[in-house]
DRENGU-909500 format. One record per residue (C-alpha): residue number from 1; x, y, z. Coordinates in steps of 0.02 Angstrom, whole numbers, padded with zeros to 5 digits. Last residue first. Layout:
N
 seq      x      y      z
 NUM      X      Y      Z
...
END
This chain:
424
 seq      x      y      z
 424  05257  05215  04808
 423  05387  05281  04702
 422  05562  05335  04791
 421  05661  05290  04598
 420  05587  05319  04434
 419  05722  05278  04338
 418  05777  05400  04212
 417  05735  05379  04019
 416  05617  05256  03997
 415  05489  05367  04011
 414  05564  05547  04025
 413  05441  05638  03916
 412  05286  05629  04030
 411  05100  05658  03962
 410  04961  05797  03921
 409  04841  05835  03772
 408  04739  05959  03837
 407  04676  05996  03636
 406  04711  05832  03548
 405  04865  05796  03427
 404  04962  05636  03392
 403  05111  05637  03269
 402  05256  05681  03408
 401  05180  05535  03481
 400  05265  05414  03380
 399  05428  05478  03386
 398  05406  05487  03559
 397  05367  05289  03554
 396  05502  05238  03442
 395  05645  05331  03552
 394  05591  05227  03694
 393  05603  05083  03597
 392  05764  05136  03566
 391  05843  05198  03711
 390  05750  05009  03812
 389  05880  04894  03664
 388  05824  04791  03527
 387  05645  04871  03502
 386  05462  04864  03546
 385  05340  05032  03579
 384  05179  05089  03656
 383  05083  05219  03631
 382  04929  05227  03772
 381  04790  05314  03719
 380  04648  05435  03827
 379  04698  05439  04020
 378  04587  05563  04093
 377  04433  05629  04023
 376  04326  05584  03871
 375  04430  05590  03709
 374  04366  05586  03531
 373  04401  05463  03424
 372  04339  05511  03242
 371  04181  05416  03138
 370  04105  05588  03113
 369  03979  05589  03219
 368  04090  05554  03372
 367  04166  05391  03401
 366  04229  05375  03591
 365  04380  05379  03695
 364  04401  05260  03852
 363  04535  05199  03873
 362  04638  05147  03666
 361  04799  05072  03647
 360  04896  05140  03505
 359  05048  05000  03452
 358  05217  05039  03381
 357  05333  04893  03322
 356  05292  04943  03156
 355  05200  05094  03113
 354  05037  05160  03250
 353  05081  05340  03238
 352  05000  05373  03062
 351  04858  05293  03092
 350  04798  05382  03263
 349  04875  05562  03192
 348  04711  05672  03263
 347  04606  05634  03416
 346  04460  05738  03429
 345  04415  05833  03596
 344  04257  05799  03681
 343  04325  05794  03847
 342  04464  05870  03941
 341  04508  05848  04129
 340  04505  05975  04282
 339  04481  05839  04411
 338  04647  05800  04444
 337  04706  05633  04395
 336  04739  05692  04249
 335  04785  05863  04202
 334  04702  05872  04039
 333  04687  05723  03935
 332  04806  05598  03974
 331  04919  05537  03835
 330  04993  05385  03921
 329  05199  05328  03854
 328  05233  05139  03846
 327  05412  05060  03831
 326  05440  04871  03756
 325  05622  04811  03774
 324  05702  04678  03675
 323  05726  04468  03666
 322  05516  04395  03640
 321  05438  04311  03786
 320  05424  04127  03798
 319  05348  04072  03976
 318  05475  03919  04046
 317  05467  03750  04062
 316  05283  03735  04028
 315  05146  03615  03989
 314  05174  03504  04161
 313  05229  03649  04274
 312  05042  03756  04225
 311  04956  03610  04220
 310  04818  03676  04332
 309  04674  03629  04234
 308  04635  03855  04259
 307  04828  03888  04244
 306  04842  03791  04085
 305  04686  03884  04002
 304  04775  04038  04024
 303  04921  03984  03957
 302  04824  03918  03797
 301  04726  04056  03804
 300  04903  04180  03802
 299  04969  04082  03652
 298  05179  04134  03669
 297  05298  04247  03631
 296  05262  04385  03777
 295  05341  04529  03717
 294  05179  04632  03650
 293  05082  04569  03796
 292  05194  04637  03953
 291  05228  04817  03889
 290  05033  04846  03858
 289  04984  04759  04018
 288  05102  04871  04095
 287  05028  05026  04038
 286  04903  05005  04159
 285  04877  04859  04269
 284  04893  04666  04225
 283  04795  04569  04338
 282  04729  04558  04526
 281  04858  04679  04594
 280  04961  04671  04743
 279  05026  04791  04869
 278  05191  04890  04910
 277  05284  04732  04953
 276  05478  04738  05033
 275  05629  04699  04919
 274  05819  04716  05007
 273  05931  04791  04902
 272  06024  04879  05020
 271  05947  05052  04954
 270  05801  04981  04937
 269  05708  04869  04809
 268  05541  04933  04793
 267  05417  04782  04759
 266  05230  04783  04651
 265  05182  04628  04647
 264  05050  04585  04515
 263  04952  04415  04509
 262  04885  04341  04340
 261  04753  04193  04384
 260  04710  04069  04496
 259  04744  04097  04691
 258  04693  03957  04797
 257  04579  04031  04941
 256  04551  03866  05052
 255  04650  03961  05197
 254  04805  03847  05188
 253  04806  03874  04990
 252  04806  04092  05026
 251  04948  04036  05139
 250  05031  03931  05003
 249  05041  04047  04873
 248  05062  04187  04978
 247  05242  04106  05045
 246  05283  04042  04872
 245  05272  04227  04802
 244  05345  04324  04920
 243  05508  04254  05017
 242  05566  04125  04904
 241  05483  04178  04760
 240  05567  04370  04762
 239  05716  04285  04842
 238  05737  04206  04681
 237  05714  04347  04595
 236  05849  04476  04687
 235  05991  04314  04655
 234  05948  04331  04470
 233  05979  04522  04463
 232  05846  04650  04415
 231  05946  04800  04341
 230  05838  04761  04156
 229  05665  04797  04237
 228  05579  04723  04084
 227  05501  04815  04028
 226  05435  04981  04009
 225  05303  05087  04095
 224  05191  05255  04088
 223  05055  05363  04168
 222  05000  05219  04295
 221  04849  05231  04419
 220  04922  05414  04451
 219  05037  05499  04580
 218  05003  05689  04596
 217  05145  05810  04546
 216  05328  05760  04529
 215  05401  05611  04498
 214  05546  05695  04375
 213  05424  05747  04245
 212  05244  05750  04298
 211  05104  05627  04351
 210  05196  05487  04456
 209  05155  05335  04440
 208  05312  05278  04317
 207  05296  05072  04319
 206  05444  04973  04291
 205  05404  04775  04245
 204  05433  04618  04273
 203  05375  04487  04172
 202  05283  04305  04155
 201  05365  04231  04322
 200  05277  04057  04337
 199  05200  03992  04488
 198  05120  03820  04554
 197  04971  03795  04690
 196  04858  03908  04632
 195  04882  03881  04446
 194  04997  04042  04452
 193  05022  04158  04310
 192  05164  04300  04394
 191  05211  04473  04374
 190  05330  04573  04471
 189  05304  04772  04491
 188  05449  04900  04480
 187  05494  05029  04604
 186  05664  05063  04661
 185  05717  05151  04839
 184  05677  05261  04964
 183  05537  05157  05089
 182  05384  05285  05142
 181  05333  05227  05288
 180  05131  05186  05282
 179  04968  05257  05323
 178  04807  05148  05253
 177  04647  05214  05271
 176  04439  05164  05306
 175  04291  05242  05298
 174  04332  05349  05138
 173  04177  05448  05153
 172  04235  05596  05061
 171  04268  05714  05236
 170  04360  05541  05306
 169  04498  05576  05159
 168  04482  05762  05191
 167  04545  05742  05369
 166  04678  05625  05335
 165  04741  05760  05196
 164  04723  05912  05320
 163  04827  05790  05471
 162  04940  05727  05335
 161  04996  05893  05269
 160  05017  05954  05448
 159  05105  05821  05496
 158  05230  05845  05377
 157  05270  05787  05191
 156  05118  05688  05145
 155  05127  05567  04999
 154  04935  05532  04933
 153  04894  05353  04863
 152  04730  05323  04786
 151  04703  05478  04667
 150  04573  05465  04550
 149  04442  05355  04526
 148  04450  05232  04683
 147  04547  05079  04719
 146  04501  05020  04873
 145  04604  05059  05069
 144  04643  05229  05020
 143  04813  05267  05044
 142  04895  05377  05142
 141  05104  05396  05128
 140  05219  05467  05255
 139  05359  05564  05212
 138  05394  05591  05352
 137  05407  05482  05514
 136  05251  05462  05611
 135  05212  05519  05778
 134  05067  05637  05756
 133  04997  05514  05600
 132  04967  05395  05728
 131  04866  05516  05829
 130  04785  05600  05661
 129  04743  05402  05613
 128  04665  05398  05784
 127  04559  05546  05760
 126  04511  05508  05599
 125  04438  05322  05643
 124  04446  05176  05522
 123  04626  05158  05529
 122  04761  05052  05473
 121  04928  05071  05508
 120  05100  05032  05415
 119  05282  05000  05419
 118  05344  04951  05235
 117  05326  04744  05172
 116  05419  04602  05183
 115  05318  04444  05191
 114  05285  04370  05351
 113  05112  04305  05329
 112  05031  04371  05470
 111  05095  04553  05424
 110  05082  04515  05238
 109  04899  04464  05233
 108  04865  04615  05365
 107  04950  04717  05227
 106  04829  04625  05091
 105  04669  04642  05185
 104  04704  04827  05236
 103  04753  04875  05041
 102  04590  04788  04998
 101  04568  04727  04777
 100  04731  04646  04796
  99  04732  04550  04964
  98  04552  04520  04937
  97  04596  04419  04771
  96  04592  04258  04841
  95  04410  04288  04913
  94  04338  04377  04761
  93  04390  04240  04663
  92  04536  04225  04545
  91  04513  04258  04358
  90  04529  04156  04205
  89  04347  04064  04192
  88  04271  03910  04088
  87  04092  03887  04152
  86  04046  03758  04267
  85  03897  03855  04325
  84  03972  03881  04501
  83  04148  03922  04433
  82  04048  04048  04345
  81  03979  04115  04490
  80  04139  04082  04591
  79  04232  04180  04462
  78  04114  04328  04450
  77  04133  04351  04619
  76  04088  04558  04642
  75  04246  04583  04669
  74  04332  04499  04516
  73  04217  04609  04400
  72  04250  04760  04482
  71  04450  04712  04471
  70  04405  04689  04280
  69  04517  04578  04197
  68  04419  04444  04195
  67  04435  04309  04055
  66  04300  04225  04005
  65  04320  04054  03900
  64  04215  03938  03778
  63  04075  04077  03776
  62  03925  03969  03712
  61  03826  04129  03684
  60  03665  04078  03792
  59  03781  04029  03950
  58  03911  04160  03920
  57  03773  04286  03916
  56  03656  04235  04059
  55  03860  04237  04165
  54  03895  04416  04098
  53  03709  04435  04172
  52  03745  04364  04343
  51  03900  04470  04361
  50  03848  04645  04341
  49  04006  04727  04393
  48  04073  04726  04234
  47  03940  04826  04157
  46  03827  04724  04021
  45  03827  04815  03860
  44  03912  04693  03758
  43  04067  04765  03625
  42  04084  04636  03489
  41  04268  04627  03428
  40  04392  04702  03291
  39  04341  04893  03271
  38  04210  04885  03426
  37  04362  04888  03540
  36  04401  05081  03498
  35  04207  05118  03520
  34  04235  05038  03695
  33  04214  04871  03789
  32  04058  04824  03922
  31  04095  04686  03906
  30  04181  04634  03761
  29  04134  04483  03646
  28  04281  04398  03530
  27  04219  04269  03408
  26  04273  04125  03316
  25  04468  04116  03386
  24  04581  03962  03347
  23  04698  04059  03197
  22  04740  04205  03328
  21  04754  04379  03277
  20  04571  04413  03363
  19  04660  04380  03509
  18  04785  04508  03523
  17  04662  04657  03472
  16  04556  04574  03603
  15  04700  04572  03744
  14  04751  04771  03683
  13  04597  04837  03698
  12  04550  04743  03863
  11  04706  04817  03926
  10  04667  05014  03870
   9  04513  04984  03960
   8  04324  04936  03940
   7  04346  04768  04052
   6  04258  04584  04037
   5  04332  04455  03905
   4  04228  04349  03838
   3  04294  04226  03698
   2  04215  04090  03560
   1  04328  03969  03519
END
């Protein structure tokens, strides 16, 4: 089989290095990739957003199966174009995957819909948001409504706060803004493959957002993870299905949207255990996807393959994963996601860190001269570690980094160790 997959992150990283293990796999393209990727697959220059020419290059390349993992990608309908051609995708469209890719279109999803989510308001006008805002209950969060570089959900603490941070929002040309109640409680995100008419739980997971120790500082994309959420009770999942997944399921079906693909919820449980939706995302985010692939115990094309035919109940029970923890630590360089980040700097101890049952999961470093990673800003490597119990596999992966060096180097050292409770 010849593959596609379309992304230049840590996740696209880690899905090629996992396919190119496989005994069925010819070749492995990656658009637009990075210099880590280009060790074990073909890196394509062709941006993810640039749809029609990933779709000239399946076509001449006799690309057997894309996968999308790309929210740019998925926006910009690169599964209805291919879906067009009649070739062989894994990704929802752009229409199913509005309620991940628009915080607006998803909590007006869950409003009509039903589906328990946090008080919120959406605004496309300052002055009303600083009205709303006015009468709000604190903390109150602002989101942007797309995911942006940066930082994409801000917790205000007063009115004040919110009226300066509402203000600045509309200052960048964010034309439209989410305010919600902030809900005390657990954080951890649900996954799900769905055919678009049947589900299967793949993981759950416990994302830490947050930048510093202790959830302080600015709240990331995702600085670190582990899995699976080991305090999520049977009784908690089902009425995860029941009262979340079945119900969008079927309503995005009803509107001629099927979902097909890998579908994040991200849930806080509060204090009376009672789950309400943060948001949804289109695949695997950051770390997870690193937690999530190196326990899964199973052919991820085949799956994949299974949701597209929809056979997803008739070829499987269950989805194997592997018995253990996985725990994933981001170096960040500099003081991501703040602007003052760190580039150029050489990344020493790669091969020594990555031992058994520990992985290195490249952004978006580069080669310099010298054949040595170098970072670029932001997020750089993700270590990730497998073991027995969560204390060990967390003890595997600060081991690990205890071996890395780059000037601005940054990251958390209670991963795994406290949970990250009162995230957005």
């Amino acid at each position: 089989m010849n593959i596609l997959i379309v992304g230049s992150g840590a996740k696209e990283y880690t899905l090629a290095k996992l396919f190119s293990k496989y005994e069925n796999i010819n070749m492995i393209f990656v658009a637009p990739g990075n210099d880590a990727i280009g060790e074990f697959a073909n890196c394509i220059d062709i941006k993810a957003n640039n749809t029609d020419e990933l779709l000239e290059f399946a076509q001449a390349n006799d690309i057997d199966l894309t996968i999308a993992s790309s929210e740019q990608a998925i926006v910009n309908e690169i599964a209805e174009k291919f879906n067009e051609a009649g070739r062989l995708i894994f990704a929802p469209t752009a229409a199913a995957a509005r309620i991940c890719t628009s915080k607006s279109t998803g909590k007006k999803f869950m409003y009509k819909t039903k589906i328990p989510t946090a008080k919120f308001g959406i605004f496309d006008r300052e002055n009303v948001a600083v009205d709303y805002a006015r009468r709000a209950k604190y903390p109150l969060l602002l989101k942007t409504d797309n995911h942006l570089p940066g930082e994409n959900t801000i917790v205000c603490t007063s009115f004040k706060d919110a009226k300066r941070k509402i203000e600045d929002n509309f200052l960048n040309f964010n034309k439209k803004i989410v305010l919600e109640d902030f809900i005390e409680g657990q954080e951890f995100t649900y996954y799900i493959i769905t055919d678009g008419y049947n589900a299967m739980p793949i993981l759950s997971v416990v994302p830490y957002k947050y930048a510093l120790n202790g959830n302080g500082g600015l709240i990331t994309s995702g600085i670190g993870a582990y899995a699976p959420y080991y305090m999520l009770e049977a009784d908690i999942e089902s009425r995860i299905f029941n009262e979340i997944v079945y119900p969008t399921l079927d309503s995005l079906a009803k509107n001629k949207t099927n979902y097909t693909g890998i579908l994040g919820i991200d849930i806080i449980l509060d204090r009376n255990k009672q789950p309400f939706v943060l948001e949804f995302n289109s695949f695997l985010q950051e770390p997870d996807a690193q937690c999530i692939l190196k326990l899964l115990d199973c052919n991820l094309i085949n799956l994949m393959k299974a949701a597209i035919a929809g056979s997803l109940a008739d070829d499987y029970s269950e989805i194997p994963v592997k018995a253990g923890y996985c725990a994933s630590v981001v170096l960040t360089a500099g003081n991501y996601p703040a602007n003052n980040l760190k580039s150029g700097s050489v990344i020493y101890g790669l091969e020594e860190a990555a031992e058994e049952d520990v992985e290195i999961a490249h952004f978006k470093t580069r080669k310099n001269l010298y054949a040595e990673f170098e970072t670029t800003g932001g997020r750089a490597i993700a270590v990730t570690g497998s073991a027995s119990t969560l204390g060990l596999a967390v003890d595997k992966v600060y081991e690990a980094i205890q071996l890395v060096n780059f000037d601005g180097m940054k990251y958390r050292t209670d991963i795994g160790k406290r949970l990250p409770a009162g995230i957005i």
